[in-house]
C-alpha positions as CSV (number, residue, x, y, z in Angstrom):
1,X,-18.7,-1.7,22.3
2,X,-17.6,-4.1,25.4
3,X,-14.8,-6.3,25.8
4,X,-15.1,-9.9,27.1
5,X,-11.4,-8.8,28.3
6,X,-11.6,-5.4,29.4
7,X,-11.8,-6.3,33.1
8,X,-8.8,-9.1,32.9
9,X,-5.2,-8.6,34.0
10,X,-3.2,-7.7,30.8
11,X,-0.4,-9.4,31.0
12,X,-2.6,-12.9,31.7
13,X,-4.9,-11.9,28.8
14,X,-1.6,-11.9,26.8
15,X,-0.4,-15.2,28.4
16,X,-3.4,-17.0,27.2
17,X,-4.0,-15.9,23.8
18,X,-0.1,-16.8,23.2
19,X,-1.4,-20.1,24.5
20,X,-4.7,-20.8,23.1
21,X,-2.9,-19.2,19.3
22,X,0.5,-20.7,19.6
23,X,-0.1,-23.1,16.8
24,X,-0.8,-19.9,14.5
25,X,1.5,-17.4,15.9
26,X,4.2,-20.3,14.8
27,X,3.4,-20.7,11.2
28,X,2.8,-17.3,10.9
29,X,6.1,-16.7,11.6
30,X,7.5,-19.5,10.0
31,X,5.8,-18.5,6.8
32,X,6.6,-14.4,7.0
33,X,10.4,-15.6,7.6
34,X,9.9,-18.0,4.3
35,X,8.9,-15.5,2.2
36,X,11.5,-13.0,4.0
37,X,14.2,-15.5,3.1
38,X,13.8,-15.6,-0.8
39,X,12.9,-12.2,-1.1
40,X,16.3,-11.9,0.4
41,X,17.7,-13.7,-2.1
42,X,15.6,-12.4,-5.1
43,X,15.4,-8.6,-4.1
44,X,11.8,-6.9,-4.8
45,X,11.1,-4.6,-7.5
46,X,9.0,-1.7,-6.7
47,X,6.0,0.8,-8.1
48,X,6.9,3.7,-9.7
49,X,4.8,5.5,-6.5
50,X,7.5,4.1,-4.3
51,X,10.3,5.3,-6.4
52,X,8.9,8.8,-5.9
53,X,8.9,8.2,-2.8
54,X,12.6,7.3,-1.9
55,X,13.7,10.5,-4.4
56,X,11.4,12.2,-1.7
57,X,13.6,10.4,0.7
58,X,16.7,11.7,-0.9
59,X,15.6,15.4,-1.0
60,X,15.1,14.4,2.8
61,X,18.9,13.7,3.3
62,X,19.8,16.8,1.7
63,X,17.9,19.0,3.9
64,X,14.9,19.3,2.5
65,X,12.1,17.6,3.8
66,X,10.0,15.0,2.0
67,X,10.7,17.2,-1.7
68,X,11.6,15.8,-4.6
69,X,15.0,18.0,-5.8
70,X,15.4,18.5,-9.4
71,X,17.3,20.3,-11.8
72,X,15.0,23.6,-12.9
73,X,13.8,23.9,-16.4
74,X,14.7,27.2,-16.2
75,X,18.5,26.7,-15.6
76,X,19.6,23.6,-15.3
77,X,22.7,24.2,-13.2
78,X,20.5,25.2,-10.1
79,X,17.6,23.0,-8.8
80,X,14.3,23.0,-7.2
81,X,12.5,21.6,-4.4
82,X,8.7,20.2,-5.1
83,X,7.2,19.2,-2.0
84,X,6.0,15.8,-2.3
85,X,2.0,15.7,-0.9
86,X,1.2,13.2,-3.3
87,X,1.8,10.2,-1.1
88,X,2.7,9.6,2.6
89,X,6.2,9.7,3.9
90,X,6.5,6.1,6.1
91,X,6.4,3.9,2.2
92,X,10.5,5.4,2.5
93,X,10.7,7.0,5.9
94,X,11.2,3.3,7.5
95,X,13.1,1.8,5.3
96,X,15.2,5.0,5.0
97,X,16.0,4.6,8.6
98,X,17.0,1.0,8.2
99,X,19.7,2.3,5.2
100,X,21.1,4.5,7.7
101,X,22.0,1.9,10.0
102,X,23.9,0.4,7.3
103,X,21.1,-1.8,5.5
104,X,21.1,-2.2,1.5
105,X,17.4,-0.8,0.5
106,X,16.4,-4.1,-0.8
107,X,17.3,-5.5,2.8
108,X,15.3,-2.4,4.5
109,X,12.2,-3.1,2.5
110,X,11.5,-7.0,3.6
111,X,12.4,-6.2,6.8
112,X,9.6,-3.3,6.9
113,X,7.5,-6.0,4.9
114,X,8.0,-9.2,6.9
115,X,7.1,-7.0,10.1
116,X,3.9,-6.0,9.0
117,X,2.8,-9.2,7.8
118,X,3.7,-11.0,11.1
119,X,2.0,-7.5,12.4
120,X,-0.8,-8.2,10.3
121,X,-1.3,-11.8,11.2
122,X,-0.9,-11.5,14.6
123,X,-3.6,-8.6,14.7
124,X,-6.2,-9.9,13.5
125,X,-5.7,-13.1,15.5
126,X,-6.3,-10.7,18.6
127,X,-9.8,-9.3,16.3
128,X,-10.8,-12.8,16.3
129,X,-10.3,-14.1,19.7
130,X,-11.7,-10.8,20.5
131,X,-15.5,-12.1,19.4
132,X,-14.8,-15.9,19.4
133,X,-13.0,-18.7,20.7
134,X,-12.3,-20.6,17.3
135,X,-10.3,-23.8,18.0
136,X,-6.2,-23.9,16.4
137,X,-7.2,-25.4,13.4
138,X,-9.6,-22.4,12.6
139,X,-6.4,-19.9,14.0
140,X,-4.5,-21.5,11.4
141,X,-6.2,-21.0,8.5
142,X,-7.1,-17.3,8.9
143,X,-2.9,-17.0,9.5
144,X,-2.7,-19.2,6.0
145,X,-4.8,-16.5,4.8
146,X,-3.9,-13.8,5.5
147,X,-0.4,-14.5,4.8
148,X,-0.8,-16.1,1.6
149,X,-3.3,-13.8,-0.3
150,X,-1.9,-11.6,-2.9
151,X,-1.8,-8.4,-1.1
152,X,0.1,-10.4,1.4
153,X,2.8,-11.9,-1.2
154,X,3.0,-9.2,-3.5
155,X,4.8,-6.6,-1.7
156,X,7.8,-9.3,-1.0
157,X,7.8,-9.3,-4.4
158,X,7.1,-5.6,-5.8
159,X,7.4,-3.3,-2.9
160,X,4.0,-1.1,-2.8
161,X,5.2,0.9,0.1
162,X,1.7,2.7,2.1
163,X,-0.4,-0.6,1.1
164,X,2.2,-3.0,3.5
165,X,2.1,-0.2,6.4
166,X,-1.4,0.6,6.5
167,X,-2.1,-3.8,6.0
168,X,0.2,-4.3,9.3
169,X,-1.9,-1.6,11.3
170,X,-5.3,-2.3,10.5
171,X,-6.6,-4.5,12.6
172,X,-4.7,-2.9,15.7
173,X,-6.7,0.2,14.3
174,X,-9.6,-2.0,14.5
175,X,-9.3,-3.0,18.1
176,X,-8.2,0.3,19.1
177,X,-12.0,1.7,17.7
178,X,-13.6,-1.3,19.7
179,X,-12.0,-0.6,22.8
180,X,-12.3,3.2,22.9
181,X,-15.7,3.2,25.2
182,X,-14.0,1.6,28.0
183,X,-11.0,4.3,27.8
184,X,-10.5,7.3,30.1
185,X,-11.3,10.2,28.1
186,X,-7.7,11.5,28.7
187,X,-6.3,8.3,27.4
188,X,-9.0,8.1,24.4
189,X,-7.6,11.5,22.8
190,X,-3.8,10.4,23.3
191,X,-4.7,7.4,21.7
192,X,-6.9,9.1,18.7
193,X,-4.0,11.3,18.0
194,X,-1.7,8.7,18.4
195,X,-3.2,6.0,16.0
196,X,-4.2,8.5,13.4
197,X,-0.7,10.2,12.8
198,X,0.6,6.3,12.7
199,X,-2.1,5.8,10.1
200,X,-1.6,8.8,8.0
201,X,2.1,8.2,7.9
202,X,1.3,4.9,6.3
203,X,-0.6,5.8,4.2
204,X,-2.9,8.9,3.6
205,X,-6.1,7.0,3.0
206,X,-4.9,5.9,6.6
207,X,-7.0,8.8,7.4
208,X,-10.2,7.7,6.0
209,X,-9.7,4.1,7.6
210,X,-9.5,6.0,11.1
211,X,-12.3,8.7,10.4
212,X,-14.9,6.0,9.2
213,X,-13.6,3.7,12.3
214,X,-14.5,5.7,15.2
215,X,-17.6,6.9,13.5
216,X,-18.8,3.6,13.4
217,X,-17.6,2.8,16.5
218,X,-19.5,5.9,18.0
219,X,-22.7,5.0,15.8
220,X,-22.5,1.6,17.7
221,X,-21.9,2.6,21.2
222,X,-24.9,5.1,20.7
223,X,-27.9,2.6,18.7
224,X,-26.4,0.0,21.3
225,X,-26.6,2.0,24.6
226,X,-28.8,5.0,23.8
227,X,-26.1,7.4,24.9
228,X,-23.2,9.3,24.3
229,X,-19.6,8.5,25.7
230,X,-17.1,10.9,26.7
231,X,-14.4,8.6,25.4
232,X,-15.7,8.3,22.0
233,X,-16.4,12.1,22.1
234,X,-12.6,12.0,22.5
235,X,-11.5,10.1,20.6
236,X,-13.4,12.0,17.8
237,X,-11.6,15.1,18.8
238,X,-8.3,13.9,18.5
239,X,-9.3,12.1,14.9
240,X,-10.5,15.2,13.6
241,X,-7.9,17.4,15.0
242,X,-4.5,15.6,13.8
243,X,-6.6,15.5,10.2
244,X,-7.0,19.4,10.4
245,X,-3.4,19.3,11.3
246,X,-2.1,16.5,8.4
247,X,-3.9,18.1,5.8
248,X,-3.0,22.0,6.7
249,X,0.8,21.0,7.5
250,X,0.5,18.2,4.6
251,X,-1.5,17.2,2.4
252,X,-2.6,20.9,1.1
253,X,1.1,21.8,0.1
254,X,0.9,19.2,-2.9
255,X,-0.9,17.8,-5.3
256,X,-2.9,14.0,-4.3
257,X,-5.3,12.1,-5.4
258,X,-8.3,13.7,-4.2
259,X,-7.0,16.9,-6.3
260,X,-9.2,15.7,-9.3
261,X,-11.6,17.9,-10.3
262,X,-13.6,15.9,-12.7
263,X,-16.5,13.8,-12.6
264,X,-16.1,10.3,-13.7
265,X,-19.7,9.6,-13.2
266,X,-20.3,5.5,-14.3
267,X,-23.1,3.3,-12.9
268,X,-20.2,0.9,-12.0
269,X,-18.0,3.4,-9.8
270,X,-21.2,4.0,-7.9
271,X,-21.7,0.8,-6.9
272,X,-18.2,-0.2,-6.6
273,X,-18.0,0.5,-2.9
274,X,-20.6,-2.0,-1.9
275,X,-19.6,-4.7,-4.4
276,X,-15.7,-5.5,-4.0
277,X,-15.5,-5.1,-0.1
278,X,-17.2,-8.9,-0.2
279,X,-13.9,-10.2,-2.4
280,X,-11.3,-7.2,-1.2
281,X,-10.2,-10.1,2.1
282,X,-9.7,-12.7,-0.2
283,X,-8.2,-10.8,-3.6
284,X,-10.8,-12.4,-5.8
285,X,-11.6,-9.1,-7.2
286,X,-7.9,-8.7,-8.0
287,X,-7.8,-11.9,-9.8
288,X,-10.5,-11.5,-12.2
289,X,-8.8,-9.1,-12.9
290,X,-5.9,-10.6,-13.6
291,X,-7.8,-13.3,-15.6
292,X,-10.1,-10.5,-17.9
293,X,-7.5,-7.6,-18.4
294,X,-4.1,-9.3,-18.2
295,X,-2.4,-7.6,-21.0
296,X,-1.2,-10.6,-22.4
297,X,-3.8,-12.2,-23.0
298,X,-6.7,-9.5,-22.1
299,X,-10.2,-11.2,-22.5
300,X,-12.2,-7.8,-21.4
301,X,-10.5,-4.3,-21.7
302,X,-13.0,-2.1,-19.9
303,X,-12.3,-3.4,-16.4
304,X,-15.6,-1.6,-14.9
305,X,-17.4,-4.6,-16.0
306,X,-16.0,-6.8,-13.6
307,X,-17.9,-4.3,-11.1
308,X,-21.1,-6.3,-12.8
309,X,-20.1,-9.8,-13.0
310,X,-19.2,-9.6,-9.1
311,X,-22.5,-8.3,-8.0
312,X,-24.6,-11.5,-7.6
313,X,-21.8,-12.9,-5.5
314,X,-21.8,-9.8,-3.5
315,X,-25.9,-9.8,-3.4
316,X,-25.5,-13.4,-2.4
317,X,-23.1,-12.0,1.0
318,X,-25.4,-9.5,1.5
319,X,-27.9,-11.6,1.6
320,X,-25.7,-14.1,4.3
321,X,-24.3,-11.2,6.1
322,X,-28.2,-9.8,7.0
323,X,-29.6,-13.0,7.4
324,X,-26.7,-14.2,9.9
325,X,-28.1,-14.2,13.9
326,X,-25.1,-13.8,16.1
327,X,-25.4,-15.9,19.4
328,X,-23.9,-13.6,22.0
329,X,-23.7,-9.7,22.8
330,X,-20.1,-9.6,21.4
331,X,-20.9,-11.1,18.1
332,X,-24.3,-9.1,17.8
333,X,-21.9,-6.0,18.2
334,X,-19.6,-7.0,15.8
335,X,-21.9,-7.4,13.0
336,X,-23.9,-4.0,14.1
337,X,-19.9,-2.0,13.6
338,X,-19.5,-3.9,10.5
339,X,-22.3,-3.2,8.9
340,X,-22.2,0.7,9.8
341,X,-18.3,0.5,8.6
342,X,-19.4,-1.0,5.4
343,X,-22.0,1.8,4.3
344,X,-20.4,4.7,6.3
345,X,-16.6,3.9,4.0
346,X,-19.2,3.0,1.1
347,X,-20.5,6.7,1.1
348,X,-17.3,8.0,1.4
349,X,-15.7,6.1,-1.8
350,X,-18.5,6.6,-4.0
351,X,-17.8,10.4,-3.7
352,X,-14.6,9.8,-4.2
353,X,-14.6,7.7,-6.9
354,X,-17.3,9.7,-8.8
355,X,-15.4,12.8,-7.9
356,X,-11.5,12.2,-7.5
357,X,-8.4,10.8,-9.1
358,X,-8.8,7.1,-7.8
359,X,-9.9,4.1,-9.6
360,X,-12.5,1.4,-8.4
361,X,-9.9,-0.8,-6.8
362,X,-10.3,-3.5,-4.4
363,X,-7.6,-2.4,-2.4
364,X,-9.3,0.6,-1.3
365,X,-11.5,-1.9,0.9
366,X,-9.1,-3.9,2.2
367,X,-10.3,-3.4,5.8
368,X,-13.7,-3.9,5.8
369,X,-13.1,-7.1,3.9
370,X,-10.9,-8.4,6.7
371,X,-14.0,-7.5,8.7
372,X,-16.1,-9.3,6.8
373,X,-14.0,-12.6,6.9
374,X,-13.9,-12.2,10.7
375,X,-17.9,-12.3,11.1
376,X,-17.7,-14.9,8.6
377,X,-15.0,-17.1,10.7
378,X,-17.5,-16.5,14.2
379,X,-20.4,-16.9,12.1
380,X,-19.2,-20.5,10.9
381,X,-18.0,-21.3,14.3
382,X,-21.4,-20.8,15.5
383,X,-23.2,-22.4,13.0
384,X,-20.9,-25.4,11.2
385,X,-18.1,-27.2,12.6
386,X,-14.9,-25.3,12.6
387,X,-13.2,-28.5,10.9
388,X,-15.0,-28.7,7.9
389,X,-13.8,-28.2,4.3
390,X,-15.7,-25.2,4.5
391,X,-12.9,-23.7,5.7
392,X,-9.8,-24.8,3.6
393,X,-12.1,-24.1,0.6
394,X,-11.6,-19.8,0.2
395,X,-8.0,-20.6,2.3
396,X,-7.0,-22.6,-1.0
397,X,-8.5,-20.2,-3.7
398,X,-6.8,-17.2,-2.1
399,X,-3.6,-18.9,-1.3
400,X,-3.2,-20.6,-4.7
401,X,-3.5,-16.7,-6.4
402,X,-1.1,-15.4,-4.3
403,X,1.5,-18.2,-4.3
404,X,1.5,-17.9,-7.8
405,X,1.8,-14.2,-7.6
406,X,4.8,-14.6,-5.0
407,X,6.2,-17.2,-7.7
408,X,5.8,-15.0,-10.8
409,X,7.2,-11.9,-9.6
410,X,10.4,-13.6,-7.9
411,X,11.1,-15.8,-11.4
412,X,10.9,-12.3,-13.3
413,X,13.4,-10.5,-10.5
414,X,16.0,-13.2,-10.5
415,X,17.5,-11.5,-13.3
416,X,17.1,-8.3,-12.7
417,X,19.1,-7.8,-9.4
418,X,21.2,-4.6,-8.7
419,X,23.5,-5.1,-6.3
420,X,24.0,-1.4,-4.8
421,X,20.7,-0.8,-4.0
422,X,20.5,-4.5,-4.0
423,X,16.4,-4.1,-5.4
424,X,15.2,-5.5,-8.7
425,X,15.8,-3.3,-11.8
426,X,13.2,-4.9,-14.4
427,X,13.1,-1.9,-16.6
428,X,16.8,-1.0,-16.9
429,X,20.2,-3.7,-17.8
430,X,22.6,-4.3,-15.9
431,X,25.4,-2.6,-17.9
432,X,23.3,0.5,-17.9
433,X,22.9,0.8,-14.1
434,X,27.2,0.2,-14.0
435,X,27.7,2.9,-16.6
436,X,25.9,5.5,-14.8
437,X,27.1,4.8,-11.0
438,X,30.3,5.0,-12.9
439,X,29.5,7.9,-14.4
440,X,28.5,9.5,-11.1
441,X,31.6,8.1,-9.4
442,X,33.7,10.2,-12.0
443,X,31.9,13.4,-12.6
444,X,29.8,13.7,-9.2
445,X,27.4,16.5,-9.3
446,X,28.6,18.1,-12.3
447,X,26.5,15.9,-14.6
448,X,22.6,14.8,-14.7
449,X,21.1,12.1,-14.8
450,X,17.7,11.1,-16.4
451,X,15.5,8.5,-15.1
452,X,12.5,7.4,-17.9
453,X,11.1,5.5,-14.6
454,X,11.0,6.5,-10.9
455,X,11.8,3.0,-9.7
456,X,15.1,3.7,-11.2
457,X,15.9,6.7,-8.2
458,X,17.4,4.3,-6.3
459,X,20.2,2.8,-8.5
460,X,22.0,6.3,-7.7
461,X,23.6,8.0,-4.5
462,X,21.2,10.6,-3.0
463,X,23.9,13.0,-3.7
464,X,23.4,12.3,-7.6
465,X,21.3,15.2,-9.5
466,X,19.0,13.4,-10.6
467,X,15.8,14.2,-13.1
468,X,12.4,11.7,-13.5
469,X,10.6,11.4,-16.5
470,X,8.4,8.9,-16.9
471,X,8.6,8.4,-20.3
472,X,6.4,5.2,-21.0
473,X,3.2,6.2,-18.6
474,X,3.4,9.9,-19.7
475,X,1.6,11.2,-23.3
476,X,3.9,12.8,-25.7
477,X,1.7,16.3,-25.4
478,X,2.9,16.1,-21.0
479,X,6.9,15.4,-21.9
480,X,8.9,18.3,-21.0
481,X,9.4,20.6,-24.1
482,X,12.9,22.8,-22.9
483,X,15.6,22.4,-20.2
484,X,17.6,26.2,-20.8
485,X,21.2,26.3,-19.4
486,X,24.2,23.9,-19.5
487,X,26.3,21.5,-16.3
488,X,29.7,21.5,-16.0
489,X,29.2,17.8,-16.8
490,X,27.5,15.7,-19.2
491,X,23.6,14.9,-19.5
492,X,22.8,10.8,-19.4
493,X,19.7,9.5,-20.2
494,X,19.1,6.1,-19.7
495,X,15.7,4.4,-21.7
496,X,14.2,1.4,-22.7
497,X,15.4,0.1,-26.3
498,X,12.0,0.1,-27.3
499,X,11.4,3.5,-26.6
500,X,14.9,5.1,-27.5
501,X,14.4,5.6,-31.4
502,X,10.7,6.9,-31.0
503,X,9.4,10.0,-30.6
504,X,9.1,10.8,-26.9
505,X,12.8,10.0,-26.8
506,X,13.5,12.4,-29.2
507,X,11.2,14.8,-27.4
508,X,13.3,14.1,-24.3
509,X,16.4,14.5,-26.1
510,X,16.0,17.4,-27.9
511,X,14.5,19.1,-24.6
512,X,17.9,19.9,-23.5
513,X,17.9,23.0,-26.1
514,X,21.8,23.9,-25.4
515,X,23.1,20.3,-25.8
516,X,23.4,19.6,-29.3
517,X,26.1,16.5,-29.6
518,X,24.7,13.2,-28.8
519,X,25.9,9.8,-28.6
520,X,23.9,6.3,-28.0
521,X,25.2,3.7,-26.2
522,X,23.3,-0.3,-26.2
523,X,23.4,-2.5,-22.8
524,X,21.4,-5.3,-23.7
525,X,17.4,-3.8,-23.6
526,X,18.2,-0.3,-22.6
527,X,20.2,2.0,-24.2
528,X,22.0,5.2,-22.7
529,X,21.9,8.3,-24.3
530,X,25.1,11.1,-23.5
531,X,24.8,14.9,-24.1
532,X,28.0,16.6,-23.9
């Protein structure tokens, strides 16, 4: 694929997209430093996935790389080490670093997150003006967009580690795979290996995302030129070669999503992967679900059949996309490594979907609906007016979902601050979280401490012995039945009033077989429970 560019000075390339985009490049900073600033103020929560992930980054700090260290149910005085394939280390490797430099987590994680927004904003600016030369106003709203949709606001608010990183790199992925023809073969494999360890460390369907890439951008080059490249030959070297690596060194020493060995075979999980990369750019598909399955007020429980009520809109695209007759070689292109992206990653998810231990969720397709919103942007261009209300029209619907997103998950951590870690703790008081890092301060590593949620790792030292259970998510037949041996210490479990006279706390509880003196303790809507 060419490059109106390719043969330009880089640095005056630079130069004028900083002045054709400065408009843009402005707001999009003023609105990722907006959204930095209250977050700032009203610390992020996170996903129990992330909270794995920084006791992975704990078992780091102790020598033992990305594992999760935990007292052994065999003896609970000595611990293991379970290495932790599940996810990819940068959700906690980046904001780890930041601690180290003397950064509160909460503080480490909006600065990761406010980078890769302005990353990703900025990025696929340099998509657009790749194939186009869309006027400021037309700069602008893609920045609003992208800035403003849900799976840009959310993370300021709930920290989903991977989803940020791999969101910032994507479309730098994306140009990367369009300019990999006009590399030096040398330089195409550097860059292959480069690009796909960045993507795998942010997350490991990173992977995917590059595989699919320079296979559509080598199906491209070849229906376009009738030959092969030696870059792209490359370039699929290096792709293939640092995912033998990954997944030898990696991913096959754990357990991870693609571990499922079950077929969920559904009509809707089949066609999944050509329906909700049409919405996946905008979050639509995320709020319908919001709007059907919200468990407060759920309207539909069985959330495939939002797969159905989405596929007339999606025909209708389909029907746009094939129909739409780009004006220049660069556009034509474009459309031609869309469309191969689109069926080459839907192949791969249905497999996956039919055959693994993921869900049909939109965020899976996050890139390929960025493309699509891209050929949509050039296609408008081309065809309408830039300045029409066409424009503001899917800006406004997006934006308005994930403003109020932003809005509902910073109202719901204003209370819930913990000021050492300096994150919000929604699922444990305040008086809790001071009783056990008093506890700790006192008895040190002679005592244990039980977690009933991962996102609750981080309210401790590293150096704290630590022990995850996550009692609300997990069945009563899953819950540990016996922990043999005795600390020097005491045992403190800390759980959700709701759950702490039921049976999986008893379950939990009574688990430690040698402990048999109990007390309960009440901080507001958790209680703490001491073994001695």
């Amino acid at each position: 694929m060419s490059s109106p560019v390719s043969n330009r000075e880089p640095r005056r390339d630079l130069q004028r997209f900083i002045v054709q985009n400065q408009l843009a490049i402005v707001v999009a900073l003023a609105v990722s430093c907006l959204f930095s600033a209250v977050s700032i103020t009203i610390p992020p929560a996170m996903f129990a996935d992330s909270g794995y992930g920084f006791a992975a980054w704990h078992g780091t700090l102790q020598n033992q790389f990305n594992s999760i260290i935990q007292p052994s149910q065999l003896d609970i005085s000595k611990d293991t080490f379970a290495f932790l394939a599940t996810w990819s280390p940068g959700q906690y490797l980046l904001p780890g670093v930041l601690t180290l430099l003397g950064l509160k987590l909460g503080e480490a994680i909006i600065l990761v997150v406010t980078a890769c927004s302005i990353s990703a904003a900025i990025g696929w600016l340099k998509v657009l003006a790749r194939f186009s030369t869309l006027n400021e106003y037309a700069a602008l709203c893609l920045v609003l967009l992208l800035l403003t949709a849900r799976y840009a606001t959310l993370p300021y608010g709930i920290y989903n580690g991977g989803e940020i990183l791999l969101q910032g790199l994507l479309p730098w992925l994306a140009l990367w795979s369009f300019d990999v023809p006009q590399k030096k073969p040398g330089a195409a494999l550097l860059s292959a290996l480069c690009l796909t360890l960045a993507a795998f460390v942010a997350k490991l369907s990173g992977l995917i995302v590059v595989v699919v890439l320079i296979s559509a951008s080598a199906l491209t080059f070849l229906l376009r030129q009738r030959r092969f490249n030696r870059s792209l030959v490359a370039a699929c070297a290096g792709t293939l070669i640092l995912t033998a690596l990954v997944y030898y060194f990696y991913i096959a020493r754990g357990w991870t999503a693609l571990s499922g060995s079950g077929w969920h075979v559904s009509l809707a999980r089949s066609i999944a992967p050509f329906v909700l990369p049409w919405f996946a750019g905008l979050s639509l598909g995320d709020a319908l679900s919001f709007l059907l399955q919200n468990p407060h007020h759920a309207l539909m429980r069985n959330s495939d059949r939002n797969i159905f009520i989405l596929t007339p809109a999606a025909l209708v695209a389909l029907f746009l996309f094939l129909h739409w007759k780009p004006q220049t070689e660069q556009t034509r292109a474009l459309k031609l490594f869309t469309g191969i992206y689109f069926v080459l990653n839907g192949l791969i998810f249905v497999e996956l979907l039919l055959h693994g231990g993921i869900d049909p969720e939109e965020r899976h397709f996050r890139l390929i609906g960025l493309l699509f919103i891209i050929c949509a942007a050039v296609a408008a261009h081309e065809l309408i007016s830039a300045r029409k209300i066409y424009w503001v029209l899917p800006v406004l619907l997006s934006s308005l979902y994930g403003l109020a997103s932003f809005a509902v998950h910073a109202t719901a951590n204003m209370t819930a601050t913990e000021t050492y870690s300096w994150t919000a703790q929604p699922t444990a008081d305040k008086g809790a979280i001071d009783y056990l890092q008093q506890a700790f301060q006192r008895d040190r590593r002679s005592s244990i401490f039980v977690l009933t949620s991962a996102d609750q790792e981080v309210i401790l030292p590293y150096q704290a012995r630590t022990l995850v259970l996550e009692v609300d998510f997990t069945p009563l037949s899953d819950l540990p039945i016996s922990y043999h041996g005795r600390v020097q210490g005491k045992i403190y479990i800390i759980i959700a009033d709701r759950l702490a006279t039921g049976e999986k706390a008893r379950r939990v509880i009574n688990a430690f077989e040698n402990y048999h003196s109990s007390h309960r303790l009440r901080f507001g809507h958790t209680s703490v429970f001491v073994l001695s």
